[in-house]
ROLUM-915813 format. One record per residue: residue number from 1; y, z negated, x of N, C-alpha, C in turn. Coordinates in nm, 3 decimals. Atoms other than C-alpha are relative to their C-alpha. Example, Ala and Ser with C-alpha at 12.3 -4.5 7.8 and 13.67 -1.06 7.14 Angstrom:
! residues 2
<r dodo="1" n_yy="-0.119" n_zz="0.000" n_xx="0.089" ca_yy="-0.450" ca_zz="-0.780" ca_xx="1.230" c_yy="0.120" c_zz="0.000" c_xx="0.090"/>
<r dodo="2" n_yy="-0.119" n_zz="0.006" n_xx="-0.082" ca_yy="-0.106" ca_zz="-0.714" ca_xx="1.367" c_yy="0.109" c_zz="-0.073" c_xx="-0.077"/>
//
This chain:
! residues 108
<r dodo="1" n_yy="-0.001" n_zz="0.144" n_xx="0.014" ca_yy="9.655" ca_zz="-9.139" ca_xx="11.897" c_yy="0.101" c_zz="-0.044" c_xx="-0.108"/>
<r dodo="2" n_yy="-0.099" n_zz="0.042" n_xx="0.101" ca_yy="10.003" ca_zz="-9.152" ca_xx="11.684" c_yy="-0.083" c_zz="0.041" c_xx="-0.133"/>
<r dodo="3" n_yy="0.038" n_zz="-0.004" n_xx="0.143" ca_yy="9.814" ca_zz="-8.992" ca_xx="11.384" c_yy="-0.125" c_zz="-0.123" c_xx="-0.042"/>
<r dodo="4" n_yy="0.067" n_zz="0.117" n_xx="0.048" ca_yy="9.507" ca_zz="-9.247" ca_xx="11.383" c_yy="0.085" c_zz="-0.130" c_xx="-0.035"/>
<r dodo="5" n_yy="-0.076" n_zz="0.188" n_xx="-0.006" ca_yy="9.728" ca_zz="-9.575" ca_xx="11.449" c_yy="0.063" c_zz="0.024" c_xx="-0.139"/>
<r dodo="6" n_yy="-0.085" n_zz="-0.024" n_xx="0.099" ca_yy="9.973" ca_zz="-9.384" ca_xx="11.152" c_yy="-0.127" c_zz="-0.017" c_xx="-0.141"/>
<r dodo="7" n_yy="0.173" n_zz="0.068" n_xx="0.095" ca_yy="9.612" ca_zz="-9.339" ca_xx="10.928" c_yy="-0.017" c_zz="-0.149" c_xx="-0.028"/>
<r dodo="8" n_yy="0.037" n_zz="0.128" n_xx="0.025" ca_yy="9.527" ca_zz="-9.685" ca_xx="10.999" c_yy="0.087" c_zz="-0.088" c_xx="-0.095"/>
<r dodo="9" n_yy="-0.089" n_zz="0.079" n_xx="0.044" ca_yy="9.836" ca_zz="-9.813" ca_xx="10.863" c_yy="0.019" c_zz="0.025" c_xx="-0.153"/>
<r dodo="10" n_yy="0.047" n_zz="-0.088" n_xx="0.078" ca_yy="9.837" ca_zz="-9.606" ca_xx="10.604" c_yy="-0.115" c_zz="-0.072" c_xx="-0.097"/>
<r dodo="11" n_yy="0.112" n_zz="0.066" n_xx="0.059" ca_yy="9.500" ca_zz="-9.785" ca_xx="10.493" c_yy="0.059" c_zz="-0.133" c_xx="-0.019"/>
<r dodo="12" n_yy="-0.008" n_zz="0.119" n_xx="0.001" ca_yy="9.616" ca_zz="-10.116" ca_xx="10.558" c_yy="0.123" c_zz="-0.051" c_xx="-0.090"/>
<r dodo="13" n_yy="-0.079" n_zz="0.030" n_xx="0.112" ca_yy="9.908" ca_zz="-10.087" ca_xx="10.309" c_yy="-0.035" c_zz="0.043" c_xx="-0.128"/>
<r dodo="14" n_yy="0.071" n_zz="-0.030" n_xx="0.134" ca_yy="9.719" ca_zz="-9.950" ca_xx="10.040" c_yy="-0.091" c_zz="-0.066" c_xx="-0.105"/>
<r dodo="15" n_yy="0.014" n_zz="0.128" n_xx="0.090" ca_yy="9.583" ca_zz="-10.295" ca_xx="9.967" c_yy="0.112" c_zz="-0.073" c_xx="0.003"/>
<r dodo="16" n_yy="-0.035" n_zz="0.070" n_xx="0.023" ca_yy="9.864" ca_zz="-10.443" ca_xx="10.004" c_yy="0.060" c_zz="-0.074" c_xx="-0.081"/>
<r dodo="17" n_yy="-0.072" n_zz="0.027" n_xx="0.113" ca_yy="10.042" ca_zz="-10.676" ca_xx="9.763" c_yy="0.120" c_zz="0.059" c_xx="-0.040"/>
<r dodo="18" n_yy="-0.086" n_zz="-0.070" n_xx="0.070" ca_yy="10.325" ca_zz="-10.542" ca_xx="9.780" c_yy="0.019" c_zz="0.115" c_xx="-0.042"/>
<r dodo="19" n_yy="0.026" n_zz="-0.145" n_xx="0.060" ca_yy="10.244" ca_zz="-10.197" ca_xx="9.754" c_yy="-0.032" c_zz="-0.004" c_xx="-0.147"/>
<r dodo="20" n_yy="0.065" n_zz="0.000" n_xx="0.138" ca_yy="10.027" ca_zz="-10.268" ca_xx="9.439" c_yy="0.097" c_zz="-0.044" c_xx="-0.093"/>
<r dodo="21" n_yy="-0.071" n_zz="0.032" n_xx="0.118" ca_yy="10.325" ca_zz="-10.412" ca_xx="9.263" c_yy="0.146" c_zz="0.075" c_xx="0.022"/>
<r dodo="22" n_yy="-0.159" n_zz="-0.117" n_xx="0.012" ca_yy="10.656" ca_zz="-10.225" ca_xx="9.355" c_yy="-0.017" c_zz="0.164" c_xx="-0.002"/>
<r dodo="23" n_yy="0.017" n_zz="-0.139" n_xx="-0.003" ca_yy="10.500" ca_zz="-9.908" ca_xx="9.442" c_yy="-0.067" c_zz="0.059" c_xx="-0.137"/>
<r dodo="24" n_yy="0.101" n_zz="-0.048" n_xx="0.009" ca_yy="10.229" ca_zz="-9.853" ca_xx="9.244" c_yy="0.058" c_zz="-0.059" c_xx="-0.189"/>
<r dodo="25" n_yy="-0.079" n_zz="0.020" n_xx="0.162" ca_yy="10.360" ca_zz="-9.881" ca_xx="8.788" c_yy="-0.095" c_zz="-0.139" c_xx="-0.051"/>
<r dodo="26" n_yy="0.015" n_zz="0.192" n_xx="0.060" ca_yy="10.315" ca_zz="-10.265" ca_xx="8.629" c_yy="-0.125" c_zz="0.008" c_xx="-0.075"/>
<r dodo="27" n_yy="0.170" n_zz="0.001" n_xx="0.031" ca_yy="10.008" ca_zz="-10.121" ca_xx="8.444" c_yy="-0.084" c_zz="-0.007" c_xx="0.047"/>
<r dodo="28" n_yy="0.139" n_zz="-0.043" n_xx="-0.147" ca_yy="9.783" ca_zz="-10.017" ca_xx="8.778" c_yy="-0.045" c_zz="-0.192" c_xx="0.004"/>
<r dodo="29" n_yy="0.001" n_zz="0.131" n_xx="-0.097" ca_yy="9.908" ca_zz="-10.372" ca_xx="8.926" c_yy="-0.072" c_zz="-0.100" c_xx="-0.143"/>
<r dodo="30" n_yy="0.050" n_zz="0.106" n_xx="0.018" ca_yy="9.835" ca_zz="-10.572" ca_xx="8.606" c_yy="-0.159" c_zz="0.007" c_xx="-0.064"/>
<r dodo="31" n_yy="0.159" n_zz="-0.058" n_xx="0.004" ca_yy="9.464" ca_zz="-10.345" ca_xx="8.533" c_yy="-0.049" c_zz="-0.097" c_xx="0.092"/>
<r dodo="32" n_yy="0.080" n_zz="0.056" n_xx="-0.129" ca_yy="9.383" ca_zz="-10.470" ca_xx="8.887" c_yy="-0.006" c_zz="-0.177" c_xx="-0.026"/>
<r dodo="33" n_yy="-0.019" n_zz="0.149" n_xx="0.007" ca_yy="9.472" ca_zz="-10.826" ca_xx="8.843" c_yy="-0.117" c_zz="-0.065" c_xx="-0.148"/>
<r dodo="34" n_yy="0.052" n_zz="0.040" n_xx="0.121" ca_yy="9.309" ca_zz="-10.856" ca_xx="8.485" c_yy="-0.168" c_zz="0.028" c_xx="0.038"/>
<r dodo="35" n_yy="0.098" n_zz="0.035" n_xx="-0.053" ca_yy="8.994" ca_zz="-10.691" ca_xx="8.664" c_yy="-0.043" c_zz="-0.077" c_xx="0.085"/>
<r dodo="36" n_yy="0.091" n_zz="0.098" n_xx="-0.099" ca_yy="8.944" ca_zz="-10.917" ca_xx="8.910" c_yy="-0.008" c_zz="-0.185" c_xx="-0.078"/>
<r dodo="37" n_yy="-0.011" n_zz="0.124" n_xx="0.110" ca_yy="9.004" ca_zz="-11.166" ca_xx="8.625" c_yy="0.050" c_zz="-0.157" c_xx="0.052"/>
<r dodo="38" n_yy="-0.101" n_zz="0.101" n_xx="-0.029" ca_yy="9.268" ca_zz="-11.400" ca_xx="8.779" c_yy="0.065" c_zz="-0.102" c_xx="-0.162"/>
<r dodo="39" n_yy="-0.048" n_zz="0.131" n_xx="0.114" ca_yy="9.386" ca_zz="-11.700" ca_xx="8.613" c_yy="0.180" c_zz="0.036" c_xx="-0.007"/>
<r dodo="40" n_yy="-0.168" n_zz="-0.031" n_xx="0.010" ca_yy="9.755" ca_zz="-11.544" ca_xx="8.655" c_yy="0.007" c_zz="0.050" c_xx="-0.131"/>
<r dodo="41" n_yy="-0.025" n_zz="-0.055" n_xx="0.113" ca_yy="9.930" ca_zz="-11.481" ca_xx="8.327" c_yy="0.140" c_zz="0.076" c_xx="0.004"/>
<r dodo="42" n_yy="-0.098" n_zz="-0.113" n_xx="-0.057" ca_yy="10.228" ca_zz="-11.297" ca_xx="8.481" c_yy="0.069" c_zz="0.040" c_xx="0.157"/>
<r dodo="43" n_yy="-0.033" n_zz="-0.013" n_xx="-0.155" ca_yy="10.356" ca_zz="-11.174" ca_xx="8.829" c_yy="0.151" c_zz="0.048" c_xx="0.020"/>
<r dodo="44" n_yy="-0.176" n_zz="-0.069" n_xx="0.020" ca_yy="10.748" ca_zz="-11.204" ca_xx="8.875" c_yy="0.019" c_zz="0.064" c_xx="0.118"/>
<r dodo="45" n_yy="-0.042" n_zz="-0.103" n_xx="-0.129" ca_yy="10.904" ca_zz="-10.924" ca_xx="9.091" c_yy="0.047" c_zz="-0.044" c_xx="0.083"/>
<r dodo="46" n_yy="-0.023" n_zz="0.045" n_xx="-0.159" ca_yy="11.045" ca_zz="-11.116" ca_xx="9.357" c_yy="-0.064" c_zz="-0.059" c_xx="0.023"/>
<r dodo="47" n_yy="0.096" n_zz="0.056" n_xx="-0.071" ca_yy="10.827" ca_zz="-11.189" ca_xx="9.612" c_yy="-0.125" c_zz="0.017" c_xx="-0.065"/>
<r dodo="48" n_yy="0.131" n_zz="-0.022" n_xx="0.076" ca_yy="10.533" ca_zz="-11.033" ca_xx="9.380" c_yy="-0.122" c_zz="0.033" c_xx="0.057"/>
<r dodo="49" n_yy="0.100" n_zz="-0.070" n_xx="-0.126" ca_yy="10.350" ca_zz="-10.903" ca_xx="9.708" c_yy="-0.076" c_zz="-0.120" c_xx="-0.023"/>
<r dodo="50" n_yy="0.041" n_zz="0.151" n_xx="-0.018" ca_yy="10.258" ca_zz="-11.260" ca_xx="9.763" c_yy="-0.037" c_zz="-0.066" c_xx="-0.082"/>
<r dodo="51" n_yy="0.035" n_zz="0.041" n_xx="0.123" ca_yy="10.232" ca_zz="-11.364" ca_xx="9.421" c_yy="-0.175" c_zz="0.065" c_xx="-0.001"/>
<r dodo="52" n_yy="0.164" n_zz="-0.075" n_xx="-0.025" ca_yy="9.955" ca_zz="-11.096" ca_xx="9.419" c_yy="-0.103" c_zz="-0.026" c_xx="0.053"/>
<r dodo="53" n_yy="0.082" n_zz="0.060" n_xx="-0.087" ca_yy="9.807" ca_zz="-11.223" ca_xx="9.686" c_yy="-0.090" c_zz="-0.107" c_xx="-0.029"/>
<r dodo="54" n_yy="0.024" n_zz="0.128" n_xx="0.011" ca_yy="9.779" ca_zz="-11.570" ca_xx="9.576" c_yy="-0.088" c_zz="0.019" c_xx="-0.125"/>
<r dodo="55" n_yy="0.104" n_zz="0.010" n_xx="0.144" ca_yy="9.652" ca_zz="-11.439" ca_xx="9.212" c_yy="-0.148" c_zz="0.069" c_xx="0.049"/>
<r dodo="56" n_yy="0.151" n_zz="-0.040" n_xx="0.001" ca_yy="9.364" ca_zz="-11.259" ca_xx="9.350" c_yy="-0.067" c_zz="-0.094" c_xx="0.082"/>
<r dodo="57" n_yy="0.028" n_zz="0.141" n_xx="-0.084" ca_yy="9.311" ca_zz="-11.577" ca_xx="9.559" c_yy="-0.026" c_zz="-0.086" c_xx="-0.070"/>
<r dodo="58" n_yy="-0.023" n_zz="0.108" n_xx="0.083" ca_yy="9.317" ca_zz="-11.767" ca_xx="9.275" c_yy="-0.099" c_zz="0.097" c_xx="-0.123"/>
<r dodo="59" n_yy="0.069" n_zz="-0.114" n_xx="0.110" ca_yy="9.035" ca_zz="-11.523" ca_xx="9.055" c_yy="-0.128" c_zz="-0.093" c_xx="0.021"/>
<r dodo="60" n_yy="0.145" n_zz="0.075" n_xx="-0.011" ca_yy="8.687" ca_zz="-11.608" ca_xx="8.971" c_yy="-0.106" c_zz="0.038" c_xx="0.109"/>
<r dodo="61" n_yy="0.041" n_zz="-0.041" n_xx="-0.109" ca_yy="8.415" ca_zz="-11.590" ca_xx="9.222" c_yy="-0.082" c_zz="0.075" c_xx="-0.037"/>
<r dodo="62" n_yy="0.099" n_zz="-0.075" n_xx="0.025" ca_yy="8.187" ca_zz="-11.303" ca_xx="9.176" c_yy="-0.128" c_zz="-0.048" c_xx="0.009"/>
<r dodo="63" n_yy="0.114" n_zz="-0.005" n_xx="-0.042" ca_yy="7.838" ca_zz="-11.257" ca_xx="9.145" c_yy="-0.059" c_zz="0.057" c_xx="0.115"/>
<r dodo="64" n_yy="0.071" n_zz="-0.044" n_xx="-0.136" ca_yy="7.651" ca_zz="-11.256" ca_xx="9.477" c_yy="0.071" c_zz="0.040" c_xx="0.136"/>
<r dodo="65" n_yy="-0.078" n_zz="0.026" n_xx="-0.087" ca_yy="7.946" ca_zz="-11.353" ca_xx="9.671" c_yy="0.003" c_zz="-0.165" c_xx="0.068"/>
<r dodo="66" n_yy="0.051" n_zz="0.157" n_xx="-0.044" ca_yy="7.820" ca_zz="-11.670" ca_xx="9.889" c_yy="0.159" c_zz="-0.056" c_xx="0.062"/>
<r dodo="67" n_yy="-0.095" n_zz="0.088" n_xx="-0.046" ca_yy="8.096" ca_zz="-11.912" ca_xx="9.989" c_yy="0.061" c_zz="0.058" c_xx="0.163"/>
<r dodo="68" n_yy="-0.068" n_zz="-0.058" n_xx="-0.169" ca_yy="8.105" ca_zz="-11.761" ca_xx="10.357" c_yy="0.076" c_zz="0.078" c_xx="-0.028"/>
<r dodo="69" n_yy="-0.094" n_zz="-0.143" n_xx="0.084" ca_yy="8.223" ca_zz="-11.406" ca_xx="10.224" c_yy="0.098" c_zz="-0.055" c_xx="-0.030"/>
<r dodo="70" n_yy="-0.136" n_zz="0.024" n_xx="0.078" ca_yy="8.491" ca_zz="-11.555" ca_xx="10.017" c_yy="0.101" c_zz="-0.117" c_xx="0.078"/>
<r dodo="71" n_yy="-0.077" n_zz="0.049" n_xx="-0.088" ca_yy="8.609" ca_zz="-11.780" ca_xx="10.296" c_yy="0.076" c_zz="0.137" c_xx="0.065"/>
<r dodo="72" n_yy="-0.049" n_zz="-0.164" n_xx="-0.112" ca_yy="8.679" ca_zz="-11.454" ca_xx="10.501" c_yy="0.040" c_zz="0.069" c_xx="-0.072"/>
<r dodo="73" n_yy="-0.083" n_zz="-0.129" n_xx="0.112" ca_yy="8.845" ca_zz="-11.238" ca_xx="10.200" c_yy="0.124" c_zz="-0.076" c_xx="0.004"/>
<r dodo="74" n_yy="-0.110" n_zz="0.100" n_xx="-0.021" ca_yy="9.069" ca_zz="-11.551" ca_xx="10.175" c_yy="0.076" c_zz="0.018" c_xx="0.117"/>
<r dodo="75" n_yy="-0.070" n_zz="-0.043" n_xx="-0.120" ca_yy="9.144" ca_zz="-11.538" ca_xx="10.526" c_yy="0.089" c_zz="0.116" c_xx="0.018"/>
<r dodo="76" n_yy="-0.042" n_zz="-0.139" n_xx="-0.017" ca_yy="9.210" ca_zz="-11.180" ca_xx="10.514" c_yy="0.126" c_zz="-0.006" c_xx="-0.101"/>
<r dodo="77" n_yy="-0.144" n_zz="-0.024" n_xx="0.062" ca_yy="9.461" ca_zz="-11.226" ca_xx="10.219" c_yy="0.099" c_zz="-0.110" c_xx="0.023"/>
<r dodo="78" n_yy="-0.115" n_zz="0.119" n_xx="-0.096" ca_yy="9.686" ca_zz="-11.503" ca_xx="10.390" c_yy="0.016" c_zz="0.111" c_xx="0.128"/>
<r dodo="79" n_yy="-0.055" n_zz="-0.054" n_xx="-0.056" ca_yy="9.696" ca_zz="-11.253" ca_xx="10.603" c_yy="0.091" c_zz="0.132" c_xx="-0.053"/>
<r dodo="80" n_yy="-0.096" n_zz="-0.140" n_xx="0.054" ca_yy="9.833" ca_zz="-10.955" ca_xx="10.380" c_yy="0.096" c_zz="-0.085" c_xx="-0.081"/>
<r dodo="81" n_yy="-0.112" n_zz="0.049" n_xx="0.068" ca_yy="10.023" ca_zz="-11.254" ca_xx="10.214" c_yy="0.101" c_zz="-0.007" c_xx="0.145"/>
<r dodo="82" n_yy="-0.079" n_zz="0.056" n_xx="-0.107" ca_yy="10.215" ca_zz="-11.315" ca_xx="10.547" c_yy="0.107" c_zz="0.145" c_xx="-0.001"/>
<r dodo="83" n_yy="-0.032" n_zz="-0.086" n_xx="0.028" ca_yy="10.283" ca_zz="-10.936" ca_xx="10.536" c_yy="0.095" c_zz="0.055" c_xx="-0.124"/>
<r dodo="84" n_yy="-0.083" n_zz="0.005" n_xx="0.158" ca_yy="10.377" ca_zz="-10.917" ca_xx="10.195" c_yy="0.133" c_zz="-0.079" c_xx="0.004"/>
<r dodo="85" n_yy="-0.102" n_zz="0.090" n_xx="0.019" ca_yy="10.621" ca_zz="-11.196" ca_xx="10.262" c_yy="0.149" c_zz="0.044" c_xx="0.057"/>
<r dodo="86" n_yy="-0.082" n_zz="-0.076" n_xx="-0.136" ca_yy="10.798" ca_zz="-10.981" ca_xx="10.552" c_yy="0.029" c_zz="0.158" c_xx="-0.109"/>
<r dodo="87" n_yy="-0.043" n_zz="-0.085" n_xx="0.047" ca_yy="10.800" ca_zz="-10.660" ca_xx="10.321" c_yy="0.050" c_zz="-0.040" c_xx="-0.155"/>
<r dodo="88" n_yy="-0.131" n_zz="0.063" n_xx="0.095" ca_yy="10.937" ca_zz="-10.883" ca_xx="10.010" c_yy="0.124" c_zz="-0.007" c_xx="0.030"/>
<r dodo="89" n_yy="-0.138" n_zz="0.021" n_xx="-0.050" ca_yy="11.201" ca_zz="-11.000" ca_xx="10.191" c_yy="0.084" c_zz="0.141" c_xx="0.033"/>
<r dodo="90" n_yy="-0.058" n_zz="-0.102" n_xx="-0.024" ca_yy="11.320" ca_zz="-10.669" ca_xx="10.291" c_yy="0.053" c_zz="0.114" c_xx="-0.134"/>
<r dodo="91" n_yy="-0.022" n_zz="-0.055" n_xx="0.132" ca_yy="11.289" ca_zz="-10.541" ca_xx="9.920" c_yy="0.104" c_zz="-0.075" c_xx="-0.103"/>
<r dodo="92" n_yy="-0.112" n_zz="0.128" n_xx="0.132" ca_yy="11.481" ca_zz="-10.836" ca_xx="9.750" c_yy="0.104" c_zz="0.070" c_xx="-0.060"/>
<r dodo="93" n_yy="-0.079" n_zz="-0.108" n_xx="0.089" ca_yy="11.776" ca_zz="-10.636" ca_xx="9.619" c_yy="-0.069" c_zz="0.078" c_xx="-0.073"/>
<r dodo="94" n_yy="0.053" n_zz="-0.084" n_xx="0.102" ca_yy="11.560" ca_zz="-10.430" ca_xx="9.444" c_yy="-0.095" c_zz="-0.059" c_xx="-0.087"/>
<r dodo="95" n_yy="-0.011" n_zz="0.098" n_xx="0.144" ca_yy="11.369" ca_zz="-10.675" ca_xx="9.295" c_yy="0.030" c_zz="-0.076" c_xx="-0.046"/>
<r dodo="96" n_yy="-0.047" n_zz="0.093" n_xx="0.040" ca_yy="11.584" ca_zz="-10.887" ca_xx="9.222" c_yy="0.035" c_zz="0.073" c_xx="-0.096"/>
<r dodo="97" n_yy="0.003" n_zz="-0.078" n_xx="0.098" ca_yy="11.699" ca_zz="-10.611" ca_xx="8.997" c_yy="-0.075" c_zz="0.014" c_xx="-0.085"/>
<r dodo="98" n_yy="0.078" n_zz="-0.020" n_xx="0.112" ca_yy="11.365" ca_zz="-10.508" ca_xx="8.843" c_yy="0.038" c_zz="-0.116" c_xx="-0.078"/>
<r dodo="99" n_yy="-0.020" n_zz="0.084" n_xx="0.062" ca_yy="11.369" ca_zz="-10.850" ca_xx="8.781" c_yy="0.089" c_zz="-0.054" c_xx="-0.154"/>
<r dodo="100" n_yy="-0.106" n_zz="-0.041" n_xx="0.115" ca_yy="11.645" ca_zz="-10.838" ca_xx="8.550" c_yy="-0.009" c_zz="0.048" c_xx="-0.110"/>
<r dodo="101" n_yy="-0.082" n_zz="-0.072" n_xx="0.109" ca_yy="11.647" ca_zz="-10.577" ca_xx="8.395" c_yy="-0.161" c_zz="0.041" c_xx="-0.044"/>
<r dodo="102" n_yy="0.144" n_zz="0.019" n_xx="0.063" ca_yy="11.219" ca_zz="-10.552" ca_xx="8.306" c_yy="-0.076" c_zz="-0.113" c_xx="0.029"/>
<r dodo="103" n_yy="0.035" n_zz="0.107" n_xx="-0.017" ca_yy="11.152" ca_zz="-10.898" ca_xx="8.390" c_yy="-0.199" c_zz="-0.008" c_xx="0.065"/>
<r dodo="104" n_yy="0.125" n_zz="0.006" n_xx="-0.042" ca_yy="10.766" ca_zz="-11.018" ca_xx="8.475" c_yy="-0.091" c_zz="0.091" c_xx="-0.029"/>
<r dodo="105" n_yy="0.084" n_zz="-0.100" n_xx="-0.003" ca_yy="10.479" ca_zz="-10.811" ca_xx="8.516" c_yy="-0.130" c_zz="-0.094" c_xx="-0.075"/>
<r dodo="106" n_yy="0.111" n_zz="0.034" n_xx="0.079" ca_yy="10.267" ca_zz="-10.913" ca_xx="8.244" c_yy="-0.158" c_zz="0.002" c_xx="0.026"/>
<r dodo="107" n_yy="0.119" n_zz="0.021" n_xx="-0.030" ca_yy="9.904" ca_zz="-11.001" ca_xx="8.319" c_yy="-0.097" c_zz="0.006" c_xx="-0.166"/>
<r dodo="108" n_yy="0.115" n_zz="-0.042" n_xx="0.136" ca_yy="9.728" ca_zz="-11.077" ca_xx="7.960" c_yy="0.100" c_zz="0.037" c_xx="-0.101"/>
//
């Protein structure tokens, strides 16, 4: 049971915002962002989980994605923003640093 629940989790941070931008190098995070073709033009390191969140929240709506669907993706990322907000906060010293010292995570 500990290895599924550990799996699951496992999955469920591997979208997350903040993973995709502290873990994961400023190119991956701003590939992803530029594919889903967000109106964001940069993502600052503190609190970038959430930022993330909000920019792919804030992207165009695909083809053959009806209004229901994209209610419920929404939903779903207010919920990995809530998350994100809880593993920002715990990171702040560190990016408050990146911040600094390589500033925003460039989008276009």
């Amino acid at each position: 049971m500990r290895i599924q629940a550990m799996m699951l989790a496992a999955l469920m941070l591997g979208g997350c915002g903040t993973v995709q931008t502290v873990v994961r190098g400023d190119k991956e995070a701003a590939d992803s962002l530029r594919e889903e073709k967000t109106y964001c033009g940069a993502v600052p390191r503190i609190y970038s989980g959430v930022t993330y969140d909000f920019c792919m929240m804030h992207a165009e709506l695909r083809d053959g994605v009806d209004a229901f669907d994209y209610n419920n993706a929404n939903f779903g990322m207010l919920i990995d923003a809530a998350a994100s907000g809880v593993l920002d906060t715990f990171l702040l010293p560190y990016t408050i640093y990146r911040q600094h010292a390589d500033g925003s995570i460039v989008i276009n």
